[in-house]
Every structure is written in structure tokens, then in C-alpha cells.
SERO-4910 file (N, C-alpha, C, O; in steps of 0.05 Angstrom, whole numbers):
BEGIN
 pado doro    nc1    nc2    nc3   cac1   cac2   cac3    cc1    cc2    cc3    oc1    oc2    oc3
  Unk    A   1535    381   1754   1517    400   1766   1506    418   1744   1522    424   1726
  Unk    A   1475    431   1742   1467    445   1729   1473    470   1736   1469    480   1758
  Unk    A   1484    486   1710   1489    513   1717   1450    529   1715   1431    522   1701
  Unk    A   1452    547   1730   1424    561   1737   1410    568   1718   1386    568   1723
  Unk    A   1418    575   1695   1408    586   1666   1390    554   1659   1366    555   1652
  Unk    A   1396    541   1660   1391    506   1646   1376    500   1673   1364    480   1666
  Unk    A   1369    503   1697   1341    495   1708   1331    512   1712   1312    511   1728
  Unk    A   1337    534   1702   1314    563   1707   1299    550   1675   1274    549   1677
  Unk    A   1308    541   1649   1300    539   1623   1282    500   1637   1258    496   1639
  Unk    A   1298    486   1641   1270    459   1659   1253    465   1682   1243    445   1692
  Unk    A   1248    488   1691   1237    494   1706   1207    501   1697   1185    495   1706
  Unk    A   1219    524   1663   1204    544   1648   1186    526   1624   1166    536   1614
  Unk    A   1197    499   1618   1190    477   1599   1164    476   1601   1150    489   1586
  Unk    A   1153    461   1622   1127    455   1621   1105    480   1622   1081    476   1617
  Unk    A   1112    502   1627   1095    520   1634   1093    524   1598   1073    520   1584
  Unk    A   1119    533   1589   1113    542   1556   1104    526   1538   1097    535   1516
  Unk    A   1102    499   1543   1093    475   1526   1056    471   1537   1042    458   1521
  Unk    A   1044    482   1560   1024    484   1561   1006    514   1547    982    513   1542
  Unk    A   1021    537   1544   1017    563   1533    990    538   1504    985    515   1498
  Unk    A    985    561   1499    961    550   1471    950    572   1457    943    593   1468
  Unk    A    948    569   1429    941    596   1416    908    590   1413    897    569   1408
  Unk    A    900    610   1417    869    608   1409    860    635   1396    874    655   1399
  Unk    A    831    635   1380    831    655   1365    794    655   1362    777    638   1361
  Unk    A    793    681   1361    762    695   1366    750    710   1335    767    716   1318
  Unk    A    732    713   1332    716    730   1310    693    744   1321    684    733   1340
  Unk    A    682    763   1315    666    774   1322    652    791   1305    666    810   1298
  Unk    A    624    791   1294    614    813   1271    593    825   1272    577    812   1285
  Unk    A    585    844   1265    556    857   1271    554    886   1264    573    901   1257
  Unk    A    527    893   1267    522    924   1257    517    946   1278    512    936   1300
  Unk    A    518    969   1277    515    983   1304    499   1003   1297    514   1018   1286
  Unk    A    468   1017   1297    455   1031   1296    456   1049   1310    460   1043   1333
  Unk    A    453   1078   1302    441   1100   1319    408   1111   1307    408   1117   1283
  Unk    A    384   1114   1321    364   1119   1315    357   1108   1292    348   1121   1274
  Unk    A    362   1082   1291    359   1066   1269    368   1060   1240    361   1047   1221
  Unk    A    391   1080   1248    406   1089   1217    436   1065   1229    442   1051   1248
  Unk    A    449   1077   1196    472   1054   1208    496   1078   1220    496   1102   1215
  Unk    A    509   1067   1231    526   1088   1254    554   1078   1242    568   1062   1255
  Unk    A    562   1087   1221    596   1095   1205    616   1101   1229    611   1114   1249
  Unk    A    637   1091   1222    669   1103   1234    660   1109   1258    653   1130   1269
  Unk    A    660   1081   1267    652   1082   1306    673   1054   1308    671   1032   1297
  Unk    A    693   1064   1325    714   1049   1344    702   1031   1350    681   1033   1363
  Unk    A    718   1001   1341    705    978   1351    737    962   1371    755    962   1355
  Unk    A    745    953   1393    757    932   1395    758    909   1400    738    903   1413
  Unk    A    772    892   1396    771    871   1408    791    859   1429    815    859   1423
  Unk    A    779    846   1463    807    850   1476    808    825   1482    791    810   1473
  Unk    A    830    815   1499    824    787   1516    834    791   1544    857    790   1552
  Unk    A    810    796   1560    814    814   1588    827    798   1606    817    776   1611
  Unk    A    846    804   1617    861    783   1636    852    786   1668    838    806   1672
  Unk    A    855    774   1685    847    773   1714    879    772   1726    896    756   1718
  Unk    A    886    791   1746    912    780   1755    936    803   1747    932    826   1739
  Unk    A    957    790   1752    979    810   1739    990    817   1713   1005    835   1706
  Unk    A    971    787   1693    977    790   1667    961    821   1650    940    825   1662
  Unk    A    963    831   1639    955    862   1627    940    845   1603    947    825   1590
  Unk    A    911    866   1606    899    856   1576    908    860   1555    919    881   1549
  Unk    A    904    835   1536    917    842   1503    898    848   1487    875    839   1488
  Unk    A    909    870   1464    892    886   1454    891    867   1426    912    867   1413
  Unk    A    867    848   1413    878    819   1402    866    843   1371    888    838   1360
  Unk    A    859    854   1359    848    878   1336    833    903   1345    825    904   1368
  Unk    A    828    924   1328    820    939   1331    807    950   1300    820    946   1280
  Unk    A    782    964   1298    777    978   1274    754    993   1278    746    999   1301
  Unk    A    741   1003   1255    722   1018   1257    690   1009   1232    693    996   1211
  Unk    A    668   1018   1240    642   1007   1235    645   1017   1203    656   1038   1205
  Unk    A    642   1013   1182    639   1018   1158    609   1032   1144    589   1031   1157
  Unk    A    609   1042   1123    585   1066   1119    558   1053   1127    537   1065   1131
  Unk    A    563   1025   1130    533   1018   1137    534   1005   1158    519    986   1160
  Unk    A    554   1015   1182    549   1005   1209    567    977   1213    571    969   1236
  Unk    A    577    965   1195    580    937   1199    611    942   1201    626    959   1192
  Unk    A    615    916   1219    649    909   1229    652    883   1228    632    868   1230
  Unk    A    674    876   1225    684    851   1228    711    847   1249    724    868   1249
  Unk    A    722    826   1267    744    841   1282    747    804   1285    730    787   1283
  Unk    A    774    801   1290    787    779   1295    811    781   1306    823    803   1303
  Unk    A    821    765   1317    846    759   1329    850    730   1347    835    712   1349
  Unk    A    878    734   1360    894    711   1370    914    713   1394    933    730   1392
  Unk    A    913    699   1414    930    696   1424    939    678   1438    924    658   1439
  Unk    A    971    674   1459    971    652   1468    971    654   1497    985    673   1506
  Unk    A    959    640   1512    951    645   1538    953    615   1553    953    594   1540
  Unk    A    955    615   1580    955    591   1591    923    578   1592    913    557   1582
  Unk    A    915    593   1603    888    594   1603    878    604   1583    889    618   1567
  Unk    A    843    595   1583    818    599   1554    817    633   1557    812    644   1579
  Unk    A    822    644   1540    817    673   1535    793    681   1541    775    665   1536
  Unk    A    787    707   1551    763    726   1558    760    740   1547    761    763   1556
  Unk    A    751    733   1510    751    758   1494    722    781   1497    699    773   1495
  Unk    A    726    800   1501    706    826   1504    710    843   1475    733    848   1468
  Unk    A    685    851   1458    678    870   1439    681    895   1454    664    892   1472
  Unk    A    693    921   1458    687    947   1465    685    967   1439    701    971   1420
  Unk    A    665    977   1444    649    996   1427    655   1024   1436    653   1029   1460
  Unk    A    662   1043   1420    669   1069   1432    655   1082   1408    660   1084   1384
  Unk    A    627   1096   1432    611   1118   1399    596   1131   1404    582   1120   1421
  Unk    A    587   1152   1399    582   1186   1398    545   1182   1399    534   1204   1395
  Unk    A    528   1159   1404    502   1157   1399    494   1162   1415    503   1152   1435
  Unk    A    467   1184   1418    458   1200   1433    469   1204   1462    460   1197   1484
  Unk    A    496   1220   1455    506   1228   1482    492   1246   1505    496   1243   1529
  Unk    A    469   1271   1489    468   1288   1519    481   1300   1517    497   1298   1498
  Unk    A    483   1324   1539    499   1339   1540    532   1332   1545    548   1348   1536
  Unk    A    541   1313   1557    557   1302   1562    586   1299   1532    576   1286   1514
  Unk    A    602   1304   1529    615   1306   1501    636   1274   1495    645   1265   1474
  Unk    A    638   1266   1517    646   1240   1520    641   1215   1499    620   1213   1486
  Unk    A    657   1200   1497    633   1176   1478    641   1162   1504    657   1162   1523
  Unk    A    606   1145   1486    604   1128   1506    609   1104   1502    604   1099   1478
  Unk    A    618   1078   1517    636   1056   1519    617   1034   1530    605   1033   1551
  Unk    A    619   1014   1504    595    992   1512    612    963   1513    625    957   1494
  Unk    A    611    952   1528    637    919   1525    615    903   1521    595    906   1535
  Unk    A    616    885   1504    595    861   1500    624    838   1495    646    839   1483
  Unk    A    608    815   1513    625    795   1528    623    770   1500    604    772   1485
  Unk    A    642    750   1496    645    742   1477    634    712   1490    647    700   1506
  Unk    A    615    704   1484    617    664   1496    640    645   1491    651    644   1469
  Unk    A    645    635   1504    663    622   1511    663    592   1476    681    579   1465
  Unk    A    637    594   1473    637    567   1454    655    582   1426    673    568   1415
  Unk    A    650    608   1416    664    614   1397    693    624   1401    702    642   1387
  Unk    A    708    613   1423    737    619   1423    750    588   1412    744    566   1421
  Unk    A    766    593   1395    778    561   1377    805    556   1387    813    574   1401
  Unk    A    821    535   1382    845    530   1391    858    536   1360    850    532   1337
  Unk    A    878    544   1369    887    552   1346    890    579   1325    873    597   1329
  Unk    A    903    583   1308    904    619   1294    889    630   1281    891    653   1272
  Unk    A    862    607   1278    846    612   1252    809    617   1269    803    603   1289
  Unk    A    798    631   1263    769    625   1271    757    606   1262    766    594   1242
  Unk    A    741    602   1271    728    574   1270    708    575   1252    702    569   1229
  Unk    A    692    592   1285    663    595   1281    657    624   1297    660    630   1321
  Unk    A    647    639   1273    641    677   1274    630    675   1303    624    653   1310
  Unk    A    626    700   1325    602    705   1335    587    728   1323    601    748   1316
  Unk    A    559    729   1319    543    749   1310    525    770   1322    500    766   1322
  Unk    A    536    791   1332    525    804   1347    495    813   1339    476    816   1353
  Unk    A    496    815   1310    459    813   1299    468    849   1290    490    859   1285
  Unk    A    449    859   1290    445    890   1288    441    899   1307    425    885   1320
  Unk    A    449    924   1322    443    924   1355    443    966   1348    461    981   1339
  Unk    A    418    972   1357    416   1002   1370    433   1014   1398    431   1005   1422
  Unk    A    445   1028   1391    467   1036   1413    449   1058   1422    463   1072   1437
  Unk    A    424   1067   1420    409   1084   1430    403   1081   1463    400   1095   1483
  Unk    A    404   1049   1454    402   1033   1488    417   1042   1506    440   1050   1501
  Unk    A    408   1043   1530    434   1052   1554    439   1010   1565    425    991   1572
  Unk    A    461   1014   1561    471    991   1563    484    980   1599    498    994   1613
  Unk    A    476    959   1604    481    957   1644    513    958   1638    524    945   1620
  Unk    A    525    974   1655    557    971   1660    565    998   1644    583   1012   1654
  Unk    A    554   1007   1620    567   1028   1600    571   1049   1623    560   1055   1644
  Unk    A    600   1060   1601    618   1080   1610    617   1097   1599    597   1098   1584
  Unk    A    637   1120   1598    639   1151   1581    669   1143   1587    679   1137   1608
  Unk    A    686   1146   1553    711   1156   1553    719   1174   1535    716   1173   1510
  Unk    A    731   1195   1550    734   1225   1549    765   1223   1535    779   1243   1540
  Unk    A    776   1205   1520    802   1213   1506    803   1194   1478    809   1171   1472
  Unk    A    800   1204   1474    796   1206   1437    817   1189   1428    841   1188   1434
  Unk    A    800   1173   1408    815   1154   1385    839   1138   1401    861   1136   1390
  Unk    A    835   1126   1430    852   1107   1446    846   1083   1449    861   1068   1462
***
């Protein structure tokens, strides 16, 4: 007879032998009024649906001339939902909040495996834009 520990672990087999690591890149510049927009919060997530909690796969910030680079990995049963979120101070308004832009990752540049493949390039992008979906988050450096 199997003690419970040993078919709770053949029960758990096939689920962890299907898990798979996959891994995202993402790069680009972020403008305000056409200038380059420095030390603006970039992350990168892989948004889950369900009871699983999103994982936070890097995080960094835009460099003196706007530009970021961001990568990461994880292992998931399912193909990951990686999302870019942008958190930055470009023409707020009266409002003191930054404001919070998610740009969605395509599905063709997520790779199997720890390594990126193939970059996605967000291009140069003006955050002047009011962006469909953008938010305001009111707590700093999270």
C-alpha cells in the first residue's frame, strides 16, 4: 500500500513535468514633449488569470536618454502574459499622481526557455499621449 506522501508526490508528477520556463525581452524609449524622459519606472510582469498572483519577471528605470531594456523568466503551466507597465510623471495636470501605461507583449516574442530569443521593440513612444486603459498610481516607487 502507498503511504499518502508518495501519491500525493504521483499525483503532483505530471503536473510539474509539464511546468516550462519561458522568457521575454522588451526595449524602447519613452518621450515627454519630445525630449527623452530619464528615471521613469519601467516593469515587466507576467499577468496571471485565476488564483495564480502575477509575477513580477524585472523591474528598472529609463536611462538619461529615455531608453530601457527589461527581461525576464518564468515557469508557468501555461504561455505567459507578459505586460510592459510604465509609471511616469508626463504631463500630469493638476493631478500629482503618475500616471500608469501597460503595453501588452505579443505572444510571438515569448521563447521557451531562460534566454531571449528575439527582443520586442517598442520603437520611441511619446507618453504625452493619453493612452486607452491608463491609470494614476498615487504610491511612489512600488
Amino acid at each position: 500500500m502507498y503511504s499518502y506522501s508518495t501519491l500525493l508526490i504521483l499525483c503532483l508528477l505530471p503536473l510539474a513535468t509539464a511546468m516550462r520556463k519561458q522568457s521575454v525581452g522588451v526595449r524602447g524609449q519613452f518621450l515627454c514633449d519630445g525630449r527623452p524622459l530619464a528615471n521613469t519606472m519601467v516593469k515587466l510582469w507576467d499577468e496571471d488569470h485565476g488564483p495564480d498572483p502575477d509575477d513580477l519577471l524585472a523591474t528598472g528605470n529609463t536611462d538619461a536618454n529615455g531608453r530601457f531594456q527589461l527581461s525576464g523568466s518564468e515557469t508557468e503551466l501555461t504561455t505567459i502574459d507578459p505586460r510592459l507597465k510604465v509609471y511616469h510623471n508626463c504631463d500630469l495636470g493638476i493631478n500629482p499622481c503618475r500616471r500608469k501605461v501597460t503595453f501588452e507583449i505579443p505572444k510571438k516574442f515569448i521563447a521557451s526557455g531562460p534566454n531571449v530569443v528575439q527582443w520586442y521593440d517598442l520603437g520611441s513612444i511619446n507618453l504625452n499621449t493619453k493612452f486607452p486603459g491608463e491609470e494614476r498610481d498615487c504610491i511612489p516607487n512600488v
